[in-house]
C-alpha positions as CSV (number, residue, x, y, z in Angstrom):
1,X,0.0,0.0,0.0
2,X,2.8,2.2,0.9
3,X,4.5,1.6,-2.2
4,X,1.3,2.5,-4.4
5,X,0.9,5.4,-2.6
6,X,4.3,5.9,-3.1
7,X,4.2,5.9,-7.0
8,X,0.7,8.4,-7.2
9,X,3.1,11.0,-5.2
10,X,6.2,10.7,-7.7
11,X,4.3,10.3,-11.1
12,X,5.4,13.3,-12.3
13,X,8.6,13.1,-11.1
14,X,9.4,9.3,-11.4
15,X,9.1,6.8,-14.2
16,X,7.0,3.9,-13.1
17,X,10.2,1.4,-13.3
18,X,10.8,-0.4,-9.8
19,X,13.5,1.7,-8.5
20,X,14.9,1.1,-4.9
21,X,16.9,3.3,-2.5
22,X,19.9,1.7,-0.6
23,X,19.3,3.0,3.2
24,X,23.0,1.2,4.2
25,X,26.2,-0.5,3.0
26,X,24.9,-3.7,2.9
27,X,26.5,-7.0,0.9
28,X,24.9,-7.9,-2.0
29,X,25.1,-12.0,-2.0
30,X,24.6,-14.6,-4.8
31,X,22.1,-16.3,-3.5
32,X,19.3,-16.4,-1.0
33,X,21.1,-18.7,1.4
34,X,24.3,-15.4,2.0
35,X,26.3,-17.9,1.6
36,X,28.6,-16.4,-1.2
37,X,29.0,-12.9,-2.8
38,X,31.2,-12.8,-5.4
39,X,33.4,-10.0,-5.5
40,X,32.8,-8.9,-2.2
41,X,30.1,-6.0,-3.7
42,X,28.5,-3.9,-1.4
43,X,25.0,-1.5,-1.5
44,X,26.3,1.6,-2.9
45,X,24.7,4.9,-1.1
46,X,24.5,7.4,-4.0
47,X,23.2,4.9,-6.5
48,X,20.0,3.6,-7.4
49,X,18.9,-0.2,-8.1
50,X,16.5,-2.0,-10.1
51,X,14.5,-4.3,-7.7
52,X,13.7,-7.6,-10.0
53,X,12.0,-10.1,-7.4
54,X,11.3,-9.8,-3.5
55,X,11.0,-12.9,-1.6
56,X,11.9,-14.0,1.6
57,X,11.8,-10.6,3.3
58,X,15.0,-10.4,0.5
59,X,15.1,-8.1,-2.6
60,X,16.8,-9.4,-6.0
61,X,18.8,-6.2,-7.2
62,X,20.2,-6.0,-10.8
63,X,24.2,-4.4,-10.0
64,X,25.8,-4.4,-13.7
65,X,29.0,-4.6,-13.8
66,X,29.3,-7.2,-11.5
67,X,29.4,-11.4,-12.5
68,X,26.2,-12.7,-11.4
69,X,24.5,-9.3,-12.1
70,X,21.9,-9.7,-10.3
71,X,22.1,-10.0,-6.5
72,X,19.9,-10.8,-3.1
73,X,20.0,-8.4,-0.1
74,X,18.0,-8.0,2.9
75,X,14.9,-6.3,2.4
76,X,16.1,-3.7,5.3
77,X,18.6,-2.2,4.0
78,X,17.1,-0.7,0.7
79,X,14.0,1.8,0.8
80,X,11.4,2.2,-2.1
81,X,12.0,5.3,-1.5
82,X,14.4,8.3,-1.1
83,X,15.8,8.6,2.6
84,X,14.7,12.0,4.2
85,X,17.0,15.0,2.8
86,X,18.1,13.4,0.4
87,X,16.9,14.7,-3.6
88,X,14.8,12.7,-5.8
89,X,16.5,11.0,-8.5
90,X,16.4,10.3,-12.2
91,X,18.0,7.3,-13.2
92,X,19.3,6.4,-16.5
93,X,19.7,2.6,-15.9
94,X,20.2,0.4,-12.9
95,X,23.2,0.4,-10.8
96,X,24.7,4.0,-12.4
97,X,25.1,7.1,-10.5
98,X,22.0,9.0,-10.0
99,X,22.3,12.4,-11.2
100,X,19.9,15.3,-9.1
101,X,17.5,17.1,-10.8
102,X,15.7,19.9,-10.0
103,X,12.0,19.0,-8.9
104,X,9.4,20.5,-6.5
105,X,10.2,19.7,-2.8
106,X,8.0,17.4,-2.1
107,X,8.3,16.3,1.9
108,X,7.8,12.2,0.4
109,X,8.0,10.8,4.5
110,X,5.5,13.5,5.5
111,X,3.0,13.0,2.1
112,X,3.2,9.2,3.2
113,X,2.7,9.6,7.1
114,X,-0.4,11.3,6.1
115,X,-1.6,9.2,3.6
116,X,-1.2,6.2,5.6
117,X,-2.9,7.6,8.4
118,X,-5.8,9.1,6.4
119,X,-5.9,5.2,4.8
120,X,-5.8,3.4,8.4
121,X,-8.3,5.5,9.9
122,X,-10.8,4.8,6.6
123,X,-10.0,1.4,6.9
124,X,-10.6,0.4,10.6
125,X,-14.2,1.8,10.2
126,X,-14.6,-0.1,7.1
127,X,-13.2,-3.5,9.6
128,X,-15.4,-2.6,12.3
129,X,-18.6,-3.0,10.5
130,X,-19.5,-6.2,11.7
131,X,-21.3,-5.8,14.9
132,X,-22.2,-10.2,15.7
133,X,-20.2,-11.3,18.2
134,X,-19.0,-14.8,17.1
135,X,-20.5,-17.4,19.1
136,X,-17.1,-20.0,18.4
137,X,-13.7,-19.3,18.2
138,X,-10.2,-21.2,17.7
139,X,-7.7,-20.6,19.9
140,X,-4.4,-21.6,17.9
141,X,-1.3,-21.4,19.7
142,X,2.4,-22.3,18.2
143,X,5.2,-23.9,19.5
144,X,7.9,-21.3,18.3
145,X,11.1,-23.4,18.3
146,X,9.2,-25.8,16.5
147,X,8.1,-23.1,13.8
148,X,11.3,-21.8,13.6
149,X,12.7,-25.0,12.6
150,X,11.3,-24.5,9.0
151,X,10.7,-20.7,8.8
152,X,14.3,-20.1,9.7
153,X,14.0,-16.4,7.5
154,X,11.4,-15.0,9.3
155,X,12.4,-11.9,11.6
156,X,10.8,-13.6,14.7
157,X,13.2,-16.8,13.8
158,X,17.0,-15.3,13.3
159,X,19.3,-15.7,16.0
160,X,22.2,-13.8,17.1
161,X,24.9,-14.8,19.1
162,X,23.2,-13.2,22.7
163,X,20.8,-15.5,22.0
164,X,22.6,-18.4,22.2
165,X,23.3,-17.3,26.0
166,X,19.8,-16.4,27.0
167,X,16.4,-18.2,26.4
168,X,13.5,-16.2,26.0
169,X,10.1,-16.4,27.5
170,X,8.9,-17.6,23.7
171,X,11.3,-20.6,23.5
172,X,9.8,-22.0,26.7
173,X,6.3,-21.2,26.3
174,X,3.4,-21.1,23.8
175,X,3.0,-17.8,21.3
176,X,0.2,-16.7,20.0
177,X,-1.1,-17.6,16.4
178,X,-4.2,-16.7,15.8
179,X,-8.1,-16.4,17.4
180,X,-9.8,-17.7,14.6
181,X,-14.2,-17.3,14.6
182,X,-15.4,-20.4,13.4
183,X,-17.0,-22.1,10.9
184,X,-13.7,-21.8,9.6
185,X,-14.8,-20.2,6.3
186,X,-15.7,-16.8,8.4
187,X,-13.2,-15.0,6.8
188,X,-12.7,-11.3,5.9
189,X,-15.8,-9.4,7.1
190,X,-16.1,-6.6,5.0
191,X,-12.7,-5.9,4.2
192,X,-12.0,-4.1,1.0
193,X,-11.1,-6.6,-2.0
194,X,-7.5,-4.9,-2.4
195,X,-6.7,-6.0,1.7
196,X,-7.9,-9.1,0.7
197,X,-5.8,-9.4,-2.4
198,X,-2.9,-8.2,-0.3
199,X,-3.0,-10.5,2.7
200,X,-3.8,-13.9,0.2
201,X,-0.5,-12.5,-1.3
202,X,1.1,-12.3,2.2
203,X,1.8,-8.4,1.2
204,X,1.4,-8.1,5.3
205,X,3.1,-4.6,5.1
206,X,0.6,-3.4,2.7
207,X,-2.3,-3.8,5.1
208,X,-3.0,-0.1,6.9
209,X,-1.3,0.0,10.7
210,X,-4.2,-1.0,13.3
211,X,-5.3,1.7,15.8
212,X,-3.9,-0.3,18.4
213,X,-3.6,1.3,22.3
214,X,0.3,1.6,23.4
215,X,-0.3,-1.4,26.0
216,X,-2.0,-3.6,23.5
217,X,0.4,-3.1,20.8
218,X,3.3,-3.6,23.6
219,X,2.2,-7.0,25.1
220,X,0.8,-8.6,21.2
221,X,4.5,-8.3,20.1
222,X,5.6,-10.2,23.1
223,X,3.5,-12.8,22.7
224,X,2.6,-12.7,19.2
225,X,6.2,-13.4,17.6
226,X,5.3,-12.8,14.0
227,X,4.2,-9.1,15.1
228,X,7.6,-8.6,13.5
229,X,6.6,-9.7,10.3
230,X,2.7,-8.2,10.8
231,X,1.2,-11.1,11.2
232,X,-1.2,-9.3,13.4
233,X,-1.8,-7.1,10.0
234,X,-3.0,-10.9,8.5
235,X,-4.8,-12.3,11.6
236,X,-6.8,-9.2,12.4
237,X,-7.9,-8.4,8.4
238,X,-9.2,-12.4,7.7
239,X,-10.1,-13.3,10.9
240,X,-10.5,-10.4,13.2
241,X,-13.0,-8.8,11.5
242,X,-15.4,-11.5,12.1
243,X,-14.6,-11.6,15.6
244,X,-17.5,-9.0,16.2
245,X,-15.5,-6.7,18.4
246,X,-13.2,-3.6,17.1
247,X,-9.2,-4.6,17.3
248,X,-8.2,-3.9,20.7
249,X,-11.0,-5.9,22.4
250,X,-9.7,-8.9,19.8
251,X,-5.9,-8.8,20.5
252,X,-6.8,-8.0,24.4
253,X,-9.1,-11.7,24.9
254,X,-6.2,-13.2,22.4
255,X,-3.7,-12.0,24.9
256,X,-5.8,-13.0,27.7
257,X,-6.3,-16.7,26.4
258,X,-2.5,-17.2,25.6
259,X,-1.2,-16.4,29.0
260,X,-4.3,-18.5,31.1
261,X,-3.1,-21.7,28.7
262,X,0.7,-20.5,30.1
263,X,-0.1,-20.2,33.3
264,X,-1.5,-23.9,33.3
265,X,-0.6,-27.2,34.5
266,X,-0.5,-27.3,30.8
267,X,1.6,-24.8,30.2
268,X,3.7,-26.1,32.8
269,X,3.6,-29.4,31.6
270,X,5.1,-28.5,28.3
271,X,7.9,-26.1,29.8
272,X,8.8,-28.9,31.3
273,X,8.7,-31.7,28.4
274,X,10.6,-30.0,26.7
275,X,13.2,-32.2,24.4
276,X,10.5,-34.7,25.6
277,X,7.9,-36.7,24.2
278,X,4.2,-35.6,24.5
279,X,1.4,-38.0,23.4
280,X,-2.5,-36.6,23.1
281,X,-3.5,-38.9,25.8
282,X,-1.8,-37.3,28.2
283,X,-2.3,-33.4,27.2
284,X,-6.4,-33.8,27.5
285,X,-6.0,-36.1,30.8
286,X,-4.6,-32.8,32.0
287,X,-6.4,-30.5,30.4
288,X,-9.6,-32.6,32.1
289,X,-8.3,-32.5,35.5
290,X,-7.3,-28.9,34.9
291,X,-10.1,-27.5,33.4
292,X,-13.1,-29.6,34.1
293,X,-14.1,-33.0,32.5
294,X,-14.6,-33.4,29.1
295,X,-12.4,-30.5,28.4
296,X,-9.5,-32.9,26.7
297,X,-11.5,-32.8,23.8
298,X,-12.0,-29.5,22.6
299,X,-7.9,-29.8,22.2
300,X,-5.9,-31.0,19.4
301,X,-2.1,-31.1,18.7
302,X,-1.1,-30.2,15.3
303,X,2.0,-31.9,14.5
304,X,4.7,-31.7,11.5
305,X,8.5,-33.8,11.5
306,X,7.7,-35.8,14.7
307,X,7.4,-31.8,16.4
308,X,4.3,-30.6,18.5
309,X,4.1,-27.2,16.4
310,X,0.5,-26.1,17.7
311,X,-1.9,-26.2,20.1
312,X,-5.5,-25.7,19.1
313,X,-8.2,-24.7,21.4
314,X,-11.8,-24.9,20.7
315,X,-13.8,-22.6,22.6
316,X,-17.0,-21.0,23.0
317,X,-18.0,-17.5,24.5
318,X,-19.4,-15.6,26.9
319,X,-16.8,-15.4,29.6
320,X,-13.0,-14.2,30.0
321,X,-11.9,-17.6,31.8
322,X,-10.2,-19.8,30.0
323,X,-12.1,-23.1,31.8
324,X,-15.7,-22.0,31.0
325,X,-14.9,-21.2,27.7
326,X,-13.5,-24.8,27.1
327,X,-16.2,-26.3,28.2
328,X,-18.2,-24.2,26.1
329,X,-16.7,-25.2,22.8
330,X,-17.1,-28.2,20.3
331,X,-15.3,-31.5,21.0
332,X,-12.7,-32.0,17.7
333,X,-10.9,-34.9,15.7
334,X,-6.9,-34.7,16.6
335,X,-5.4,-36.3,13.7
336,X,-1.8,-36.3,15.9
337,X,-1.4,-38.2,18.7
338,X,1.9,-36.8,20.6
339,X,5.0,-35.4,19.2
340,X,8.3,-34.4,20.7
341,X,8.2,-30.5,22.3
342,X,10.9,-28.9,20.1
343,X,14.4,-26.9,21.8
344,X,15.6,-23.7,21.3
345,X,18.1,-23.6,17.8
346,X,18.1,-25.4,15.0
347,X,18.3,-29.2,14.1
348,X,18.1,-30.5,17.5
């Protein structure tokens, strides 16, 4: 969205190629892996790129001159647009010098801020037409080490070497996935069919910030890993919406729900299994004796690799505590029947 409102700004003043902006001196690998870069090439600052591909929060830059010509770099270190002072350029072909020219100043970070803000605050009304609460809801919860263990290019998944030293609370405890209003096909109440197109796409960043309150926001990227990738963006505009509730009230029960299963015996029980085995028997014999009886069954593992990777809670409404709600959804089918409760790192 940004980058469409982006282009109606510099129409006059752009051509409509896909030009990209280096932000920092970053290396400019072979391949998507950074495992090699050929000639040791670097993002150059007063120079402008063609952007060919992005994938894998990773832009394919064409850099002539260079042997392969065309090159991946992280998505943060190039802008789709200029940096703030800096003059809008006319480029005469990928990877050459840009040369100034003498435009209108146009203020592009202010024209944007604006926009986006004029565009969120259009769309959250549009999202907060639906007015029925829904009467049941999926609670899905992830295992994060487990997820990590194929999505090792996701922001909420790279490691640095502090991390090695330190566990955090998400390695040792469930994250939050989604709150999903069932039947399962309630999806995207009243959203716009360009949000819709953009979130099927996973063009996350395109979706309009949520007015979010400062504590909300604060506590749903702490438990809500893939708020660095805005997967709240995704969950909110295909399932929130149905929810029947505006998006603070959504995220605030989501938040709620996640840390009453932590709190558990059952979140204890896998804190403490983990490296372990965990079989399906033995998650809704707890759950029962935790919860009330017949509980067990309105929870199902979802499994992947001999790895628990999510937890899935059916439940039904009416009440902020995590027991009566339980008891209030639909029994469901749990095609796993135990899995291992994955470590922290890879391959282990």
């Amino acid at each position: 969205m940004r980058f469409l409102l982006l282009l109606l700004l510099l129409t006059y003043m752009a051509s409509a190629s896909m030009e990209i902006y280096p932000k920092k001196e970053c290396e400019l690998f072979n391949n998507l892996k950074h495992s090699k870069n050929r000639g040791h090439e670097v993002l150059k600052m007063d120079k402008v790129y063609e952007m060919l591909k992005h994938h894998k929060e990773q832009y394919l830059v064409k850099v002539e001159g260079t042997t392969p010509a065309q090159r991946w770099v992280d998505d943060d270190c190039l802008s789709l647009r200029p940096l703030r002072g800096t003059p809008i350029y006319e480029v005469m072909h990928s990877g050459t010098t840009a040369k100034p020219v003498v435009k209108k100043t146009v203020n592009i970070e202010d024209e944007l801020s604006r926009a986006d803000t004029n565009m969120a605050k259009k769309s959250q009304k549009k999202f907060e037409k639906s007015t029925v609460t829904s009467k049941q809801n999926l609670l899905a919860l992830s295992w994060h080490n487990a997820f990590c263990e194929t999505h090792r290019y996701k922001k909420e998944c790279k490691r640095n070497i502090s991390s090695l030293f330190r566990s955090k609370k998400r390695e040792t405890a469930f994250v939050l996935h989604g709150l999903w209003p069932q039947p399962r096909n309630k999806v995207y109440c009243n959203v716009d069919y360009e949000f819709i197109q953009a979130d099927k796409s996973k063009r996350w960043r395109d979706i309009p910030c949520l007015a979010l309150d400062d504590t909300v926001e604060k506590d749903l990227a702490k438990i809500m890993p893939g708020f660095a990738s805005d997967l709240h963006k995704h969950e909110w505009v295909k399932h929130g919406t149905c929810y029947g509730t505006e998006a603070n009230k959504y995220f605030s029960d989501a938040i709620s729900l996640v840390t009453q299963v932590n709190a558990s015996a059952l979140g204890t029980l896998f804190k403490q299994k983990i490296g372990k085995y965990i079989s399906l028997k033995e998650v809704r014999a707890l759950a029962n004796k935790t919860f009330g009886q017949g509980t067990g069954k309105r929870i199902v593992l979802q499994c992947k690799n001999g790895l628990i990777t999510e937890l899935w809670l059916q439940l039904g409404t009416g009440s902020n505590d995590l027991a009566t709600l339980l008891k209030r959804g639909k029994p469901m089918y749990s095609r796993c029947k135990g899995g291992r409760v994955d470590k922290a790192g890879y391959g282990r």
